[in-house]
N, C-alpha and C positions, 0 to 999 in steps of 0.2 A: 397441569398448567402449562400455558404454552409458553418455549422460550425463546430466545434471538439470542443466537452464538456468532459474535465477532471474533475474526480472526482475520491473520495478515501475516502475507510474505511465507507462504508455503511453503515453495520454490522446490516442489518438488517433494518435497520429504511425505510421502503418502502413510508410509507405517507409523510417522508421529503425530501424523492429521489423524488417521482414523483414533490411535491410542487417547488422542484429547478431546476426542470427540466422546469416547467412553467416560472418561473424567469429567465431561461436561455433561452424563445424564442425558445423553441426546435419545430423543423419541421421535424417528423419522412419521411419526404417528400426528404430530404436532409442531416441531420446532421449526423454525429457520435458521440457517446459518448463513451468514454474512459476510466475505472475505474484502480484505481490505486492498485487490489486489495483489502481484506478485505470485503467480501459483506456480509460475516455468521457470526453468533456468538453475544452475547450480546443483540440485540435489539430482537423485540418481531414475528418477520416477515423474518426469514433467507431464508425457503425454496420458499418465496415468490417473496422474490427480487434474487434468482437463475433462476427462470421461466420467470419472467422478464428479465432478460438478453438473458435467453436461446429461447425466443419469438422473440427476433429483433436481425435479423442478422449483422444492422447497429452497434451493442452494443458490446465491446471487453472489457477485464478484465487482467489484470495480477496477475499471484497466489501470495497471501499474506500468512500470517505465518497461519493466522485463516482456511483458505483453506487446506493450508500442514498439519494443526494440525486434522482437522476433516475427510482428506483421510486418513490418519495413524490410527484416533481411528475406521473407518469406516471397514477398510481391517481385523483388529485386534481384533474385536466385529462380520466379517464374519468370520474369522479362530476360534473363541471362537463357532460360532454356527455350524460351522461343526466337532467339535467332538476336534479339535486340544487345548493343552494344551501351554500357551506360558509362556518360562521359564521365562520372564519378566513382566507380565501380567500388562497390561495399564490400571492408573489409570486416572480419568476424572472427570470434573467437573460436577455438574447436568446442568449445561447450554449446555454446549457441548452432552452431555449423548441426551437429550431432541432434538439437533440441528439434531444429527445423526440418531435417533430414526425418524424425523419427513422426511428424503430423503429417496428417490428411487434411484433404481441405476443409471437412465437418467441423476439424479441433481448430483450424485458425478462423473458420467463418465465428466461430463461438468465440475468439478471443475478439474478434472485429467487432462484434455485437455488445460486446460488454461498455457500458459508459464511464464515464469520468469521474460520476459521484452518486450516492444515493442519499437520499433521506426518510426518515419513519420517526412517526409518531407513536411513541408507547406511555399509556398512562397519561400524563398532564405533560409530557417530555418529548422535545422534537430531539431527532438525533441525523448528526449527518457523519458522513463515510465517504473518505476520501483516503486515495492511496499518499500523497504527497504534504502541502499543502497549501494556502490561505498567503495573498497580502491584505493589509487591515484593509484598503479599501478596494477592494474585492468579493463580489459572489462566488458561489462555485459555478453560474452562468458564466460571469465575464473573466474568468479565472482562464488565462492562457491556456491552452490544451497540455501543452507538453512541460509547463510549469507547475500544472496543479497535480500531476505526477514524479514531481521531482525535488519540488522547492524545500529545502531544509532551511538554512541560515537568511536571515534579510540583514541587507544593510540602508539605513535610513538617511537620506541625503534632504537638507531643505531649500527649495525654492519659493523666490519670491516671484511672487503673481501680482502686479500692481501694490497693492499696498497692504497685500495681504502673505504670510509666509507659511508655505504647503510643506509636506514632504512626500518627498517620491520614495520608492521603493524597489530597489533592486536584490537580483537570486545572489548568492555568494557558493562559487563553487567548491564543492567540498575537498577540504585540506587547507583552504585560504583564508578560512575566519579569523576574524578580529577580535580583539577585546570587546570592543565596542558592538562588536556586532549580536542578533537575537535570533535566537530560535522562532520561527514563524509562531509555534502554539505559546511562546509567553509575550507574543502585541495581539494573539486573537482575542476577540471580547466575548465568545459566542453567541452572538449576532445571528447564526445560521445553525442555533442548533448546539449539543455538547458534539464532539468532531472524535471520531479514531480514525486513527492516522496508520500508517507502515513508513519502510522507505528509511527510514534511519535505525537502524539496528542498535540496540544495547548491550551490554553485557551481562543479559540474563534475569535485565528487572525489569517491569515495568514501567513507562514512564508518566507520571502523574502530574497532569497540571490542572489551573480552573477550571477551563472549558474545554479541555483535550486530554484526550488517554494514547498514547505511543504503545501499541503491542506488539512492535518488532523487536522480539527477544534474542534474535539471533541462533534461531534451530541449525540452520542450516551450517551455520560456524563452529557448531559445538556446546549452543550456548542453551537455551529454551524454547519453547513454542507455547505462546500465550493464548487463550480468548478472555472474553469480558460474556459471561453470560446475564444477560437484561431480561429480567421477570417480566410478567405482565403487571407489574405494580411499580415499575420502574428501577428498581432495584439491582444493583449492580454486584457481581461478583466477579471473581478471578481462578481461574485456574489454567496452573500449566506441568509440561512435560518435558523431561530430558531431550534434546537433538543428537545430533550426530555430526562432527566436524566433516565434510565433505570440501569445503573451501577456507580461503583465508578472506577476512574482510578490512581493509585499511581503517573504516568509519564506523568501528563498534564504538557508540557515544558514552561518556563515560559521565553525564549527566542522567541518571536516575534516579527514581524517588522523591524528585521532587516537587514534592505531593503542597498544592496549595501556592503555587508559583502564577503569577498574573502577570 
């Protein structure tokens, strides 16, 4: 029976991708696998798990922030070596420096080519995949480019329109959230599909809402590495595997499990 294995936020970690890949029953015979973004950066094996993906054509990715960051310093480090002076000049981490330094231009044309979101229909079930996320009124068409790879927290402001009172919606940077402020997946309605997401890291759980699954478990921290394997009856499962601390994360969310949240 064929599957669709999501997954998100790799970042690297190739010996725990392929290890959940075995736990997930995968039959490159049949299945797809689905990444929700984030495959470079942090872990010790970026360019590795790019050829990886770029090897099996069964294997689809959505661009995550770590992607958009490392084509930008990639273009910006070719304009530097052909002679060009940039009045801004991009500054970079050694991990990232190291990340860029270690692809070819096949592995960043493959990260360019990757889009912003996907969607698939399994069963009676549309399903969309996105690395970031959603404002409530918002597609993933009109969904900022560099927002819909990023957005964690909204904060809700309301304006009056003649006589009528809207609300707007703004990103809230992370570490700054409010009381008052909301996680994107509990104002989504899923309008566009049930959504997985990456891009916010947990501590090791899963993150379960109505119409959203968060399976950035935080491998790369020490923490987990998730997918959601979807039958062809639409039917969802879980499984995951031990990481490896290779970094520290300031925004392991300490919001999990909870499951049933609108």
């Amino acid at each position: 029976m064929m599957k669709t294995i999501v997954v998100t936020d790799i970042h690297g970690c190739l010996r725990e991708f392929v290890q959940l890949l075995g736990e997930c029953d995968y039959d490159p015979a049949s299945d797809n696998v689905i990444a929700c973004g984030d495959l470079v950066e942090k872990g010790p094996h970026s360019k590795e798990v790019v050829e990886y993906f770029m090897a099996r054509p069964s294997f689809s990715c959505i661009k995550g922030n770590h992607e958009e960051s490392v084509i930008r310093y990639w273009n910006h480090e070719r304009k530097v070596e052909n002679g060009s002076q940039p009045n801004n000049p991009m500054r970079s981490s050694d991990d990232r420096k190291k990340v860029v330094d270690s692809l070819e231009e096949a592995h960043v044309d493959y990260l360019k080519s990757l889009p912003l979101y996907l969607t698939k229909n399994i069963a009676s079930q549309r399903f969309l995949f996105i690395h970031g996320g959603l404002f409530p009124n918002k597609s993933p068409e009109t969904m900022d480019s560099k927002l819909i790879c990023r957005l964690r927290y909204i904060r809700e402001k309301e304006v009056l329109d003649g006589y009528r009172i809207n609300l707007s919606y703004r990103s809230v940077q992370p570490g700054t959230e409010k009381s008052e402020d909301k996680f994107w997946a509990d104002l989504y309605g899923g309008e566009h599909g049930f959504a997985f997401y990456g891009h916010q890291p947990s501590k090791g759980s899963i993150s379960h809402w109505k119409h959203a699954c968060g399976l950035d478990t935080g491998a790369v921290y020490g923490e987990k590495l998730s997918a959601c394997v979807i039958g062809e009856d639409g039917q969802k499962t879980f499984k995951q595997v031990g990481g490896k601390r290779y970094c520290e994360s300031p925004f392991l969310h300490e919001k999990t499990n909870i499951e049933g949240a609108g």
